[in-house]
C-alpha positions in Angstrom: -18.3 -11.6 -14.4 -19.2 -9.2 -17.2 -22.1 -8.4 -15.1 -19.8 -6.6 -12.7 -19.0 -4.5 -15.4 -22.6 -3.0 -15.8 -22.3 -2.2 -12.0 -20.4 1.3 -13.6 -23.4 2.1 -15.7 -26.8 4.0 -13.9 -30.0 1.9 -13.1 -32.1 2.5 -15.8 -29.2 2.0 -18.3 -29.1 -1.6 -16.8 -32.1 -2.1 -17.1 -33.1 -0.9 -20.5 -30.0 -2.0 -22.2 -28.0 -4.2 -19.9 -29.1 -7.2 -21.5 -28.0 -5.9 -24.8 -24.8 -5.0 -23.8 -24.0 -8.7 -21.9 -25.0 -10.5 -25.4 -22.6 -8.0 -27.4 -19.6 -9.3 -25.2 -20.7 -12.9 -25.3 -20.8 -12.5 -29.2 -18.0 -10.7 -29.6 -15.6 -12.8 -26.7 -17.2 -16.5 -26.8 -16.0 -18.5 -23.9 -14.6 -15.6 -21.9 -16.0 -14.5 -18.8 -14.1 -10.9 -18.2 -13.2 -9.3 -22.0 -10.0 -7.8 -22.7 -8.3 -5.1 -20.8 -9.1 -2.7 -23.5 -12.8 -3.2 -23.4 -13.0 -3.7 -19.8 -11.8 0.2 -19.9 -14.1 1.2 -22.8 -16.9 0.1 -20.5 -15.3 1.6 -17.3 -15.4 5.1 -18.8 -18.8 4.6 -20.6 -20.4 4.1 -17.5 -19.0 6.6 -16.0 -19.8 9.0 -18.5 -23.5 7.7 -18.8 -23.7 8.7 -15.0 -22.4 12.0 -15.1 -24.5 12.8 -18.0 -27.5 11.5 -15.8 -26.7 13.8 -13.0 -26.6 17.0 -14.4 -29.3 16.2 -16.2 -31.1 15.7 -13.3 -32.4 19.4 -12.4 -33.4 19.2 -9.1 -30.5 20.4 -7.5 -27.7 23.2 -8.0 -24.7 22.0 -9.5 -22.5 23.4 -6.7 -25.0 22.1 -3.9 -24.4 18.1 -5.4 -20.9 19.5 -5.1 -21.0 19.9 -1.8 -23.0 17.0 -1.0 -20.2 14.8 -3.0 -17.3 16.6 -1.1 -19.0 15.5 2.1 -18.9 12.4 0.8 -15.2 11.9 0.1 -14.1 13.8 3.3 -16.1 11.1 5.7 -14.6 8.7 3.6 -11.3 10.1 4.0 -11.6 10.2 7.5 -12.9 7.0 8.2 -9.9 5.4 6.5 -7.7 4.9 8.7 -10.0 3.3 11.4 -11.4 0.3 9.5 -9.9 -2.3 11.0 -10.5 -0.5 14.4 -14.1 0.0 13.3 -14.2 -4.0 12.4 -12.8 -5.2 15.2 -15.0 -3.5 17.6 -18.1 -4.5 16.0 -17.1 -8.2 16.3 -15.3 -7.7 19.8 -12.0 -8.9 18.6 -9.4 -7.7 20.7 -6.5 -6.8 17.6 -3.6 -7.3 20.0 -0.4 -6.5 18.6 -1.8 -5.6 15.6 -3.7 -2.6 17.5 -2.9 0.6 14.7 0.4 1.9 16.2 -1.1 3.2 19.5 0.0 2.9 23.0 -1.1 -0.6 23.7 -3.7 -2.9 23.2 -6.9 -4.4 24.9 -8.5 -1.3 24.9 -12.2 -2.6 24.4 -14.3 -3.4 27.9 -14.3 -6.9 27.1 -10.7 -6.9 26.9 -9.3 -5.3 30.3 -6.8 -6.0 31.9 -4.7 -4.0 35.0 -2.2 -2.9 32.9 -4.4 -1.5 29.8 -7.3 1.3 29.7 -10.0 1.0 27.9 -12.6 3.0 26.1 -16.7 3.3 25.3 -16.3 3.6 21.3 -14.0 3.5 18.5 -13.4 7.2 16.7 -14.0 5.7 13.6 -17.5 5.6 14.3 -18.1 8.8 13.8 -17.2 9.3 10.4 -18.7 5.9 9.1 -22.4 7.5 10.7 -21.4 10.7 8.9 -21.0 9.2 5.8 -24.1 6.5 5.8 -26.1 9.4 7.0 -24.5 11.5 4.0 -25.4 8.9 1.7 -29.4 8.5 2.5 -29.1 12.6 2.2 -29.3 13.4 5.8 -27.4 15.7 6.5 -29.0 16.5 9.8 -27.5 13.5 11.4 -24.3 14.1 9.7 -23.7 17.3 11.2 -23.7 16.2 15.0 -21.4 13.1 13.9 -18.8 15.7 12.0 -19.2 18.1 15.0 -18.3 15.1 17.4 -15.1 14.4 15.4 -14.2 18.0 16.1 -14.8 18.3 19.8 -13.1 14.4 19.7 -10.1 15.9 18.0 -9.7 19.0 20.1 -9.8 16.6 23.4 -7.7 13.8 22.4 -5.5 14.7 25.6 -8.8 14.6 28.1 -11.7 12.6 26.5 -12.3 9.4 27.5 -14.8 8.4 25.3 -13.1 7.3 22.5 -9.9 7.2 24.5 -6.8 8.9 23.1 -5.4 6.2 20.6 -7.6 7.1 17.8 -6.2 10.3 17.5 -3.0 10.2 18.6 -2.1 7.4 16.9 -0.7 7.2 12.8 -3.7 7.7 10.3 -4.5 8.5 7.1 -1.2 8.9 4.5 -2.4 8.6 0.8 0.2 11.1 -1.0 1.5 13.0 1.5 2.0 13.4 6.0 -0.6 11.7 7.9 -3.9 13.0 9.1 -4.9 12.2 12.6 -7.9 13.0 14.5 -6.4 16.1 15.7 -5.9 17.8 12.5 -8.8 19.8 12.8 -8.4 21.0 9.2 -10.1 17.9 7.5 -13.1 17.0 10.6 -13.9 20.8 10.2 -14.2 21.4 6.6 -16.6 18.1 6.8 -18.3 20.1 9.1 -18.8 23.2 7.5 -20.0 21.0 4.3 -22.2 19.3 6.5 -23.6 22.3 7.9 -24.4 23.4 4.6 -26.2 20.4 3.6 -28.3 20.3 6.4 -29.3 23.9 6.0 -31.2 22.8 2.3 -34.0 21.5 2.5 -34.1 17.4 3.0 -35.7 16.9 -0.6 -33.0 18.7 -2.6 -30.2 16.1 -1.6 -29.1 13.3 -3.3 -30.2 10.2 -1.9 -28.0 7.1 -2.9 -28.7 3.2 -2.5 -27.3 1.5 0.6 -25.4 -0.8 -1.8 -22.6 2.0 -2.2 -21.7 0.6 1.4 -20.6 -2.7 0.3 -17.3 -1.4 -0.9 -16.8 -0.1 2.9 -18.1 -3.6 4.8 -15.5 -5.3 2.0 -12.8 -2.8 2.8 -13.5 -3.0 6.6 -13.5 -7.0 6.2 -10.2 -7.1 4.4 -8.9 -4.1 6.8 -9.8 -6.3 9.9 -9.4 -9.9 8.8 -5.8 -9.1 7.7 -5.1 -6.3 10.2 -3.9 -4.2 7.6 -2.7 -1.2 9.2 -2.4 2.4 7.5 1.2 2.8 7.5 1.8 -1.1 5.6 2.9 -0.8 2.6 -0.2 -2.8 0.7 -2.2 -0.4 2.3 -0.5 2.3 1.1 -0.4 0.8 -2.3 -4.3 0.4 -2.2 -5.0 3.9 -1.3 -3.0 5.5 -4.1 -4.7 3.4 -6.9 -7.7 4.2 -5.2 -7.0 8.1 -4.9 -5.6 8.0 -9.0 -9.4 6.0 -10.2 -11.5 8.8 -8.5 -9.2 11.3 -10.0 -9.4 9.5 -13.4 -13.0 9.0 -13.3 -13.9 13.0 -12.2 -11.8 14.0 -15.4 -14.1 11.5 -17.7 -17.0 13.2 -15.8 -16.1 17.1 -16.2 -14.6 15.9 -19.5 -18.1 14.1 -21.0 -20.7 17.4 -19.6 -18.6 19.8 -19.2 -19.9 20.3 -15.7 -17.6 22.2 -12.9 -19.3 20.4 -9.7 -16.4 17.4 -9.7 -13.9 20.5 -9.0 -15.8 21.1 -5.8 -14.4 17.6 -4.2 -11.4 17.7 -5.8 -10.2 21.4 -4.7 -11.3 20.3 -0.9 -9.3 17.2 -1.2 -6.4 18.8 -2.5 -6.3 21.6 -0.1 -6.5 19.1 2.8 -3.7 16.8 1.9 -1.8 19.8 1.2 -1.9 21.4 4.4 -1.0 18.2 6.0 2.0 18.2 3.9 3.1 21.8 4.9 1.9 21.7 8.7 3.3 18.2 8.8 6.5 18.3 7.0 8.6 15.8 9.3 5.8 13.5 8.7 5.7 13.3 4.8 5.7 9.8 3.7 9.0 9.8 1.4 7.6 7.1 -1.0 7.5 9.8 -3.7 9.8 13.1 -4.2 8.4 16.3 -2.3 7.7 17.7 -6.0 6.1 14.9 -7.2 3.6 14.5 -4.8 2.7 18.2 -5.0 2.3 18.1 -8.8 0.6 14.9 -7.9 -1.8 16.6 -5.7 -2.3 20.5 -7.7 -2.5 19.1 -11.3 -6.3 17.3 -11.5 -7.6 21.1 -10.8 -6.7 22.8 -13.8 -7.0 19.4 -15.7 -10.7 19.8 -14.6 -11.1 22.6 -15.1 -9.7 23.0 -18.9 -11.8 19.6 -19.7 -14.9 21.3 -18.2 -14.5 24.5 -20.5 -13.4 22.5 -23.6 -16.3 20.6 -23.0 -18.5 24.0 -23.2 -17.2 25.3 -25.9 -17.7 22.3 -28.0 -21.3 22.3 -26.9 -21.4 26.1 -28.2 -20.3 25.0 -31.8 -22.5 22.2 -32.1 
């Protein structure tokens, strides 16, 4: 098990010193196969720091252009979200039933008619999960037409067949604040835009990252389908806010270890789309938290970033 643990540390880390590390742990915690909370932390934030140090070292690309790139990232993850039991189900032509995700009714695939249901070609959730495996190979070119589909998807939801209507009508996305559907245009547009950016650079100057950061999203799909764990159950809810707080967590170790402003890029997009689903949305707002709390919940990792990031410089100065 203390081999998962390396999984936070970069490739050639691994491989130069992962060995190293893995007999340190078995000397220092015989017997054990997982150390201590403490140390499984220590390592955690380690690794994350080793990686952040290794990407701005990397000088191939701008700082504000990986930023980009990285916001991309989250926001097709974001949107995909709700969708991944949708997304699983359709893949294995399982017809979810009563656990469709709070639409209109069920049996909506082509191999599950019936006269009193409609059915449809695709699932929306395609479209971001292309978006983001084409984000993550750093090609942006196919992105774009899959983030541009999302908007003419969203815009239709009342007259497009394709995906049918239950996709975007129906609950999505909560996280800390009022859903996000399909049809909030605010979040499949400022993919977009991001996307259009990225595929305005040339091909060479993106990040390309290994296809292994998709087994997260198969396992997530798997658990997502196998349970039919919707997006407004309460364990779901409960993943996606630990989830939300480690990405918040590790961006602070990040900005905090170089000093480096491009994890404000993500963060300030993801804020200011939760945030307008909040205000646009207000009847909607999931009351698991106070209104005040969530909004301190949601503003306070920019300035945190941001005063990390310049402490971080300034140190650097001195030395």
């Amino acid at each position: 098990m203390n081999r998962l643990l390396l999984a936070a540390y970069p490739e050639p880390y691994r491989s130069q010193q992962g060995e190293e590390v893995l007999a340190c742990l078995s000397e220092a915690y015989p017997g054990r196969s997982w150390p201590p909370p403490r140390e499984v932390v220590a390592l955690a934030r380690a690794g994350v720091q080793t990686r952040a140090r290794a990407v701005v070292d990397d000088t191939a690309r701008s700082w504000w252009l990986d930023g980009i790139h990285v916001t991309a990232l989250v926001l097709a993850a974001l949107a995909l979200v709700p969708y991944l039991q949708d997304v699983w189900h359709w893949a294995l032509h399982i017809d979810p039933g009563r656990h469709a995700i709070a639409f209109h009714f069920s049996g909506w695939y082509p191999w599950a008619q019936s006269p009193s249901t409609r059915t449809r070609l695709l699932p929306y959730g395609l479209l971001p999960l292309v978006c983001l495996i084409a984000l993550l190979r750093g090609k942006a070119w196919i992105a774009l037409p899959a983030a541009a589909a999302m908007i003419y998807a969203g815009d239709t939801f009342n007259s497009n067949t394709l995906f049918g209507d239950e996709g975007k009508a129906g609950l999505g996305y909560y996280g800390l604040g009022a859903p996000i559907t399909a049809r909030d245009l605010v979040l499949s547009g400022t993919l977009c835009t991001a996307c259009a950016v990225l595929a305005a650079c040339r091909p060479g100057r993106l990040r390309r990252h290994s296809y292994r950061w998709l087994i997260p999203v198969v396992l997530a799909m798997f658990v997502a389908g196998s349970l039919h764990i919707i997006s407004i159950s309460p364990s779901f809810q409960r993943g996606l806010f630990a989830l939300e707080v480690a990405a918040l967590i590790a961006a602070w170790v990040a900005t905090a270890a170089t000093g480096d402003y491009r994890w404000l890029i993500p963060v300030a997009a993801f804020t200011f789309i939760r945030t307008q689903a909040i205000v646009t949305q207000p009847n909607g707002f999931v009351q698991s938290l106070p209104d005040l709390v969530v909004f301190v919940l949601l503003m306070a990792p920019l300035p945190v970033l941001a005063i990390a990031a310049q402490r971080r410089q300034g140190r650097a100065l001195l030395e």
